[in-house]
C-alpha positions in Angstrom: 0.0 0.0 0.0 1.4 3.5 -0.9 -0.4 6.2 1.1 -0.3 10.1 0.5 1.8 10.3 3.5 4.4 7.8 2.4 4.1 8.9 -1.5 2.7 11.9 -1.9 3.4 12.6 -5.8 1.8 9.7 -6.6 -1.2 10.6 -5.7 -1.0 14.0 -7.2 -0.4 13.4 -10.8 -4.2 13.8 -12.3 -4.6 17.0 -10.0 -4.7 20.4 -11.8 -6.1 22.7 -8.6 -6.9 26.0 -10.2 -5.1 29.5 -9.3 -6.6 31.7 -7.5 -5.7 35.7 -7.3 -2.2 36.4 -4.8 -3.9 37.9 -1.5 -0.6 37.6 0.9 3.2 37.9 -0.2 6.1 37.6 2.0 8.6 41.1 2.0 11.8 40.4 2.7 13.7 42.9 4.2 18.0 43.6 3.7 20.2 41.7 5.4 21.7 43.2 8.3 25.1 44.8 8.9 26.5 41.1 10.9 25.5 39.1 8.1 26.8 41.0 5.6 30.5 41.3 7.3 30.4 37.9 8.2 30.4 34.5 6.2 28.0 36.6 3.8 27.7 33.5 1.7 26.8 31.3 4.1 24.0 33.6 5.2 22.6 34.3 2.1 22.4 31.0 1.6 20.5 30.6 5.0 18.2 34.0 3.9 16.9 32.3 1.1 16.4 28.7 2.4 14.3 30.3 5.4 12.1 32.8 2.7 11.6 29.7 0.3 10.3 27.9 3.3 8.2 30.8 4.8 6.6 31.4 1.3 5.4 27.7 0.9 4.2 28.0 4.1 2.2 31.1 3.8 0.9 30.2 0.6 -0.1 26.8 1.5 -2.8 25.0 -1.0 -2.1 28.1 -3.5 1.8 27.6 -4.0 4.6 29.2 -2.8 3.3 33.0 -2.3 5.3 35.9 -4.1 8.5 37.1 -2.4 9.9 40.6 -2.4 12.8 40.9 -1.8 14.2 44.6 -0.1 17.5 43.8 -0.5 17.5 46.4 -3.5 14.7 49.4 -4.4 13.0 51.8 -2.0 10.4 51.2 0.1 8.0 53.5 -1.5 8.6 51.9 -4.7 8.2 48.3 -3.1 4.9 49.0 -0.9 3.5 50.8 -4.3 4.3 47.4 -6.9 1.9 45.2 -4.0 -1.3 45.7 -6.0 -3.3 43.1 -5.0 -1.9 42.1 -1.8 -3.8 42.9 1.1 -1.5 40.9 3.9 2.0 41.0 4.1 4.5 38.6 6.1 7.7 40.5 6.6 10.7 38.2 7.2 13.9 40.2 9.5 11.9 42.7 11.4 13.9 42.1 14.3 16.8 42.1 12.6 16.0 45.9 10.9 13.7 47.4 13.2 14.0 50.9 11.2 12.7 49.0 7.7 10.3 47.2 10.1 8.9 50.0 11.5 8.3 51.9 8.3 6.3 49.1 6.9 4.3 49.0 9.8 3.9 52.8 9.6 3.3 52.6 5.8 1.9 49.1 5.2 -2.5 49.8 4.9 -3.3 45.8 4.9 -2.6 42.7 7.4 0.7 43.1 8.9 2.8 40.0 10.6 6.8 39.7 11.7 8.2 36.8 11.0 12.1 35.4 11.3 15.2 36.6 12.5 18.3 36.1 10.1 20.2 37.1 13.7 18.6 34.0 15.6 20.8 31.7 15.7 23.6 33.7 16.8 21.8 36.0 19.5 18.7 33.6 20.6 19.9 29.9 20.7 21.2 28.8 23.9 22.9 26.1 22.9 26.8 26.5 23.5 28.2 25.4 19.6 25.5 26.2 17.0 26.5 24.7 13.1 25.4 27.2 10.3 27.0 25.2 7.4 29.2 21.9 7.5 32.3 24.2 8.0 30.7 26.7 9.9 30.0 27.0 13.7 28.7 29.6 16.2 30.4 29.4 20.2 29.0 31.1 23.1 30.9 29.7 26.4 31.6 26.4 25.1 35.1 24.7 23.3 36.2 25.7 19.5 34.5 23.2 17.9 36.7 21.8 15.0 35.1 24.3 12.2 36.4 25.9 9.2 35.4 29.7 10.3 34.4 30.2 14.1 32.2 32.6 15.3 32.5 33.7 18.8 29.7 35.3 21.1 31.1 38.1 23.0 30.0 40.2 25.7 32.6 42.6 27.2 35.0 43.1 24.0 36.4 41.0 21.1 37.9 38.1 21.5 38.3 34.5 19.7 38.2 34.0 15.9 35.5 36.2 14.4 33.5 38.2 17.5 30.7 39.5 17.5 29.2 41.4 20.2 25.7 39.6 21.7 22.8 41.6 21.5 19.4 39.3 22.1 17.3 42.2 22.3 18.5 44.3 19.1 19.4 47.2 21.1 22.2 48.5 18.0 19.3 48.3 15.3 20.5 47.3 12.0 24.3 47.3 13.7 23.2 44.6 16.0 26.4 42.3 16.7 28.9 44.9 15.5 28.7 46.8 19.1 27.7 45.5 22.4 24.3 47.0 23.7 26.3 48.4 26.2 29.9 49.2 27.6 32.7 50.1 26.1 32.9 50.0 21.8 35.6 51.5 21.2 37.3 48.3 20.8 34.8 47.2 18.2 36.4 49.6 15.5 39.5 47.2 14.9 36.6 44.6 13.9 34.0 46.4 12.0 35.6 49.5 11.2 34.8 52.9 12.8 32.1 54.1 10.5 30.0 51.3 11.6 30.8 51.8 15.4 30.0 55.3 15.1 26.8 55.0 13.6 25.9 51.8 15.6 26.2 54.1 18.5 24.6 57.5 17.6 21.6 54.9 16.3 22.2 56.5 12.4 20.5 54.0 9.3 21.5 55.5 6.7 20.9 52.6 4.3 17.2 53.2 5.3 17.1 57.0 4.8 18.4 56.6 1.5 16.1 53.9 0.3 12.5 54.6 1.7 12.2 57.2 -1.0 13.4 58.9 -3.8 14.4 62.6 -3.1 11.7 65.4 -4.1 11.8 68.6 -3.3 8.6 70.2 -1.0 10.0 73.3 -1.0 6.6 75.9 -1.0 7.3 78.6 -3.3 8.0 82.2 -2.1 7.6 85.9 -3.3 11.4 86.9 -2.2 15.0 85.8 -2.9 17.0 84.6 -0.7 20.7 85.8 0.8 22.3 84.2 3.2 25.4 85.6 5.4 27.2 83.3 7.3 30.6 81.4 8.5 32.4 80.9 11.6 30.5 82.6 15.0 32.3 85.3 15.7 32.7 86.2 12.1 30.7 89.1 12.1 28.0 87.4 9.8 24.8 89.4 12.0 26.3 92.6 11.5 26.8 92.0 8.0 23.5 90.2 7.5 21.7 93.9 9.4 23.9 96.1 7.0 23.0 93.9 3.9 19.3 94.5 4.9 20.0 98.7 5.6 21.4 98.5 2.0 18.5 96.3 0.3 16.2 98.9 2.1 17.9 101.7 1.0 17.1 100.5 -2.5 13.5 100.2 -2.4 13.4 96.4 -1.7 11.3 95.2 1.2 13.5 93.2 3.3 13.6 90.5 6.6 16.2 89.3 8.2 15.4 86.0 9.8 17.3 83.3 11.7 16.4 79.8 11.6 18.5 78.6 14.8 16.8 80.3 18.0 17.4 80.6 21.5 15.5 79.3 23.7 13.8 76.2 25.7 14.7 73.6 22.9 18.1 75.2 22.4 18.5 74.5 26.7 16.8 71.1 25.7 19.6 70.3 22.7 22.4 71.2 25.3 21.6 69.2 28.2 20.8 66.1 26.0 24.1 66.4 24.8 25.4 67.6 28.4 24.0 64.5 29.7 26.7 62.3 28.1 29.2 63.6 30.7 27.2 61.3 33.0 26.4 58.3 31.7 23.9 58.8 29.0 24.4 57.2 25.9 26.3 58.8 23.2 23.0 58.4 20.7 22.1 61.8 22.7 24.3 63.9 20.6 22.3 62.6 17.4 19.2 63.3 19.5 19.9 67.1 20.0 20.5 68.0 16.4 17.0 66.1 15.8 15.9 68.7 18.3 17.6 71.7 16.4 16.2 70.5 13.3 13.0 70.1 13.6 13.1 73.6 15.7 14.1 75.1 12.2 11.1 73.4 10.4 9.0 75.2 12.9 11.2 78.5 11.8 10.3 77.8 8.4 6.6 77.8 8.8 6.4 81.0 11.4 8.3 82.9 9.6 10.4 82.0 6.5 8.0 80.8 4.2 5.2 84.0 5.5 8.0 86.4 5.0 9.2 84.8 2.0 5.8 85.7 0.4 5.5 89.4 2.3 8.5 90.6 1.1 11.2 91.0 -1.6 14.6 89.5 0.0 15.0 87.0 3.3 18.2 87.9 4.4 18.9 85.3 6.2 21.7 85.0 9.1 23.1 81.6 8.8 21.5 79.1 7.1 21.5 75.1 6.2 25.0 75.0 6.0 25.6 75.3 9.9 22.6 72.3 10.1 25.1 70.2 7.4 28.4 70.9 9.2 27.2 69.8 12.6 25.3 66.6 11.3 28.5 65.9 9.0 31.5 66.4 11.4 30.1 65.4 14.4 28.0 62.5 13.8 28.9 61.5 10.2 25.3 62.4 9.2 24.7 63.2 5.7 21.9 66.1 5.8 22.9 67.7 2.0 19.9 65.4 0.6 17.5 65.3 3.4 14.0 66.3 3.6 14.2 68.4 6.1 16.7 70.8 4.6 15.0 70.3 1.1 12.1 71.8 2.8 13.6 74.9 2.6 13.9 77.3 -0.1 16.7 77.5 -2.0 19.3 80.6 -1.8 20.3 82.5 -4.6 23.1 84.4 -3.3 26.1 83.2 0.1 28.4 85.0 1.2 30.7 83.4 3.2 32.9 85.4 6.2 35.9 83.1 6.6 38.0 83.1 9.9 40.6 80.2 11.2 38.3 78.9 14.1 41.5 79.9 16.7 40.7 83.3 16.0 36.8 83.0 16.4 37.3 81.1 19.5 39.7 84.3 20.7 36.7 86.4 19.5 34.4 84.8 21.7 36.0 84.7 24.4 36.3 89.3 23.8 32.4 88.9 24.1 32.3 87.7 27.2 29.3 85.8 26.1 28.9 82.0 27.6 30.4 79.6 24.7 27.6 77.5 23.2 27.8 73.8 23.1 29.8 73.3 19.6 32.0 77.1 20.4 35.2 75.0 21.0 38.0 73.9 18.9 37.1 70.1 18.2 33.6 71.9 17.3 34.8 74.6 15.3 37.7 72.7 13.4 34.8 70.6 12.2 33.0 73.6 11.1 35.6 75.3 9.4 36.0 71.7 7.6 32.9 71.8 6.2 32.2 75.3 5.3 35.1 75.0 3.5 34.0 72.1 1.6 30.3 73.5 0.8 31.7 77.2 -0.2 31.9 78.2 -3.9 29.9 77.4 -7.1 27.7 79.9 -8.6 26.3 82.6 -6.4 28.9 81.6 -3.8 31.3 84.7 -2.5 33.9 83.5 0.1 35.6 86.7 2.3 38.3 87.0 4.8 36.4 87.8 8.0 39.4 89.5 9.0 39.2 91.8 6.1 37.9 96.0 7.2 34.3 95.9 7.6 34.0 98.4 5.3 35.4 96.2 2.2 33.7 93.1 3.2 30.1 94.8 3.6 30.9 96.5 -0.1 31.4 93.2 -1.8 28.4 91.9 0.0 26.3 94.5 -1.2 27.7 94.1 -4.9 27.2 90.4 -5.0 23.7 90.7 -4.0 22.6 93.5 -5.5 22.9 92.8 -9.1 20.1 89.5 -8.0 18.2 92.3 -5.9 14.4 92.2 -6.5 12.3 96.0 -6.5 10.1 95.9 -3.3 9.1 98.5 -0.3 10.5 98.5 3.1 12.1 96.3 5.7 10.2 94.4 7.8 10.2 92.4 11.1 9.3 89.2 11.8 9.5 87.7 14.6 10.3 84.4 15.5 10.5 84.3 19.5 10.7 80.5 21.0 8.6 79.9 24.0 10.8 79.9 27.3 11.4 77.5 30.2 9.0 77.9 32.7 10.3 76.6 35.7 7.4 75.5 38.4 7.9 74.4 42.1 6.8 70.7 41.4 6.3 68.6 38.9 2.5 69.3 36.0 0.2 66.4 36.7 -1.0 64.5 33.7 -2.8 62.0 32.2 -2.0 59.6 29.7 -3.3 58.0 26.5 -7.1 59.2 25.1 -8.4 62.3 26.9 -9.7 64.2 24.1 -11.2 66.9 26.2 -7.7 67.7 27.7 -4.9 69.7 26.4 -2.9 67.4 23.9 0.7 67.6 24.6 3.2 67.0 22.0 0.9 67.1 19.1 2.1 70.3 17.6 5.3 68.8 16.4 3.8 66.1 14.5 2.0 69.0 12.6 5.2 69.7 10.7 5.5 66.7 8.8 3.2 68.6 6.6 6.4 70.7 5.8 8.3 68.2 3.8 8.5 65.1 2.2 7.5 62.8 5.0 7.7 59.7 2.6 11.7 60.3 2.9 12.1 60.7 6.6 12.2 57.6 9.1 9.6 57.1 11.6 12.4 57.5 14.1 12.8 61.3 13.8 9.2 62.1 14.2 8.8 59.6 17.3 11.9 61.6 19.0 10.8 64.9 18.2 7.4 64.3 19.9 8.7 62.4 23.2 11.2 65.7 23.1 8.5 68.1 22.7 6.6 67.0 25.7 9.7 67.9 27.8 9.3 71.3 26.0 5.8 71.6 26.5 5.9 70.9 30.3 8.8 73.4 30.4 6.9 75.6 28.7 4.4 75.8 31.3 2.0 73.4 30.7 -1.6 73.1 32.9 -1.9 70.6 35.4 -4.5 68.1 33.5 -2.6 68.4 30.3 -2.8 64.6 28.1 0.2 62.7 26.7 -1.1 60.8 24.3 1.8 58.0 24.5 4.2 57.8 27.0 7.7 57.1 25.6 8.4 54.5 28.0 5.7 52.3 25.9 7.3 53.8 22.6 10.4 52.1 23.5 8.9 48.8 24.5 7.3 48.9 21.0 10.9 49.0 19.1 14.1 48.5 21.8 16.2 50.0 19.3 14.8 53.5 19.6 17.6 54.2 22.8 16.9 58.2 22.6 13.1 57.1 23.9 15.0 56.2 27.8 16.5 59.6 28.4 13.8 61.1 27.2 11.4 59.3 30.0 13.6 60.0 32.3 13.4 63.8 31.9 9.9 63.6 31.4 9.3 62.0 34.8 11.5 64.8 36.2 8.6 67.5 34.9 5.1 65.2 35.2 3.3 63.1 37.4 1.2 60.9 36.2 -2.4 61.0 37.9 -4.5 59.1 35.2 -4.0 57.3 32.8 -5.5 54.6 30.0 -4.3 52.2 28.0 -5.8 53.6 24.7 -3.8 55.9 22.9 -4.1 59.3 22.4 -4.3 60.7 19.1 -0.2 60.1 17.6 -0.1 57.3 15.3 -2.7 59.0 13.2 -0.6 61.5 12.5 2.0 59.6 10.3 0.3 56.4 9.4 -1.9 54.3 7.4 -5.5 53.8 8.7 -4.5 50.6 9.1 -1.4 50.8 10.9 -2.4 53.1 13.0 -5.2 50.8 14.4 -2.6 47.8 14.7 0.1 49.9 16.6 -2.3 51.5 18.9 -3.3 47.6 19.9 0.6 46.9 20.5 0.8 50.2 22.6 -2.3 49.7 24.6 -0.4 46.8 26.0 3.0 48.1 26.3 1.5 51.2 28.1 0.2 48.9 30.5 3.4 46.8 31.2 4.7 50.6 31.6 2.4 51.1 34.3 2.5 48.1 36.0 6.3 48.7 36.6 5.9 52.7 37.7 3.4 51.7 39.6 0.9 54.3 38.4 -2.3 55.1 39.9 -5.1 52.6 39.1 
């Protein structure tokens, strides 16, 4: 007897089954950085063993379902080419919890995480585990007798090919190429110091340039635009207020504007950063020019973009350059493409003060005036790096700072002037931000779905409108809101006020997001929580699909719960 256990194909052969519309597709996401640096053949090997079984699996009685694969293309481009498919099963979400979490974000169908390309070498126990005939995985037990060894690490490398253990993904993408914590420094002999740095700040810039293709959102304006800037302590405000005397002199009506302000989320940016001196991660330098950027989208709607249509010329007094020269030399963060900065209308004339940052540093300290966080040499070297670099092209005039005032402000004028648009007179715009309001104790609030309260936080989300949200990760918006409600309580918010979502519930959500802990822990230093629900407030709305939005307000329902179980929060 041959049954259809035993045999099955024999009992197939006069079958035709008809072929019914795809409805579910497995989505593949990249590789991550471990498996590409190490034995990459044997894991792509592994990759596509584990998708070919996950797709017969999820397709069952209909075949093998489709697999796309997001090793190549942007995600825009990928979630746009699934006409048809109303459930997706996304393979590595653990493993690239920034790809991850824009598909879940993005993503208006069924949604379910499957598979960890990572697994065996973060989540199996067992002391020798084989990934091919020749090669083998160690944690705490002997070398087996293996072609290439991979050894688990904790503490620093050490054996043949470490790797640094990271069960819970803390690192992101860079999972295994940095411990979650301690020391990393010794990590750049294995991986290189690129991928340490960025494993550290918690940068993906494989995912920033591949959810979408650039576009520009700029919103057109009335005026042209000039900008002054260089080194601080250049003299680029004086020059940028005689530019403006000169522009009005001729008839042209004329504002000049800043887009870095002083103020609460300026003393925000600097104690994030401050905060390293004690223990906090390093990720918190990233997290403060988040801060400063999004500040300067919220510029750019008070009062470039009205200006820009109530007047002739913006003059402006420094400009995206300083935003690209931080990001670059400090964090190795490429901001020349981003959305952010493409957000913001173009210049058509810079004039560049140039000084040797020894000598702005010795002009500083002539103020008098307490040095800002990046006024110091290691800061300013960088800057003057980078300026360098971005100066020249067309409309570009580069100046020795050190030159007579009189001369520079001359060639200013004559550079600008010959672009200069007819118009009335000057104009002021101002472009105050709110101030720290210290109070005695900390603002009772609720949390989660108060709608009848004052919603805290929601005001950044409201910039997204500003830009090209399609090209920004999920991350920066999620940061900027669990920073704002430190700015909001600082600000003097009411007792009674609403967070929608607590970070602390965020961070359960995706582990990687690190910022999300410090951030907690200087909310808690300004609120009390006296209520609270499980339900979300309104947030996810703001930058997601229907869909999603419903599906990650289920996951933080819970996680908001865990969050209050453990800070004991009132019932």
């Amino acid at each position: 007897m041959v049954d259809v256990v035993r045999d099955p194909a024999a009992h197939q052969v006069n079958l035709r089954p008809p072929v019914h519309p795809t409805r579910t597709a497995v989505l593949a996401l990249p590789r991550p950085a471990l498996c590409r640096r190490l034995v990459p053949d044997v894991f792509a090997a592994r990759r596509a063993a584990e998708l070919a079984s996950l797709a017969a699996e999820v397709g069952g009685g209909d075949g093998p379902a489709p697999i796309v694969d997001l090793e190549e293309g942007t995600v825009e481009e990928t979630l746009a080419g699934l006409g048809g498919v109303r459930r997706l099963v996304v393979y590595g979400a653990v493993d690239q919890p920034g790809f991850a979490r824009a598909i879940a974000c993005r993503w208006p169908g069924g949604l379910e995480l499957r598979g960890s390309l990572l697994s065996p070498l973060m989540d199996d126990p067992a002391p020798v585990v084989w990934l091919a005939p020749d090669v083998a995985r160690v944690s705490g037990g002997p070398r087996p007798d293996a072609r290439v060894v991979l050894t688990a690490c904790v503490d620093g490398p050490q054996g043949t090919h470490p790797y640094a253990l990271d069960p819970s993904r803390t690192r992101g993408p860079w999972s295994g190429c940095v411990p979650p914590r301690g020391a990393h420094a010794p990590w750049a002999e294995v991986f290189g110091h690129e991928v340490v740095r960025d494993a550290v700040l918690g940068l993906d810039p494989e995912l920033e340039r591949r959810l979408a293709p650039p576009r520009d959102a700029r919103a057109p304006i009335a005026a042209r635009v000039y900008v002054v800037t260089g080194m601080d302590g250049s003299g680029k405000s004086t020059h940028a207020r005689r530019l403006a005397d000169t522009l009005e002199a001729r008839g042209v009506r004329t504002a000049v504007l800043k887009i870095y302000r002083q103020g609460a989320f300026l003393e925000l940016a600097d104690e994030l950063s401050g905060r390293t001196r004690r223990g906090a991660p390093l990720s918190n330098f990233r997290l403060s020019r988040v801060v400063k950027l999004v500040d300067s989208l919220r510029a750019l709607r008070d009062a470039v973009l009205p200006a820009g249509q109530a007047c002739g010329a913006l003059v402006m007094d420094r400009y995206l350059e300083t935003h690209i020269a931080a990001a670059e030399t400090q964090l190795g963060w490429d901001l020349r493409a981003h959305a952010a900065l493409r957000a913001f209308p173009p210049a058509d004339r810079v004039c560049w003060l140039e000084l040797p940052f020894g000598q702005a540093l010795a002009r500083l300290a002539d103020r008098g005036e307490r040095l800002s966080a990046d006024e110091h040499p290691a800061g300013l070297a960088g800057y003057a790096e980078s300026f360098a670099a971005q100066a020249g092209g067309p409309g570009h005039l580069r100046l020795d700072a050190r030159a007579p005032f009189a001369a520079n402000a001359a060639s200013i004028a004559a550079h600008v002037l010959d672009a200069a648009p007819p118009g009335g007179r000057a104009v002021d715009v101002p472009i105050a931000s709110a101030p720290s309001r210290p109070r005695p104790g900390p603002t009772r609030v609720v949390v989660g779905r108060f709608p009848d309260r004052p919603q805290l936080g929601a005001g950044v989300l409201a910039l997204r409108a500003l830009v090209d949200a399609a090209a920004v990760p999920e991350q920066l918006w999620i940061e900027a809101y669990a920073a704002q409600l430190v700015l909001d309580l600082r600000a003097g918010a009411p007792d009674g006020a609403c967070v929608p979502v607590w970070p602390a519930a965020l961070r359960r959500l995706w582990p990687d997001l690190e910022s999300l802990a410090e951030l907690t822990r200087l909310l808690e230093a300004e609120a009390e929580v006296e209520s609270w629900t499980p339900e979300p407030g309104p947030f996810f709305e703001s930058f997601c699909a229907v869909a999603a939005a419903r599906r990650l307000a289920e996951a933080t329902a819970r996680a908001t719960r865990d969050v209050a179980l453990a800070d004991a929060w009132p019932a």
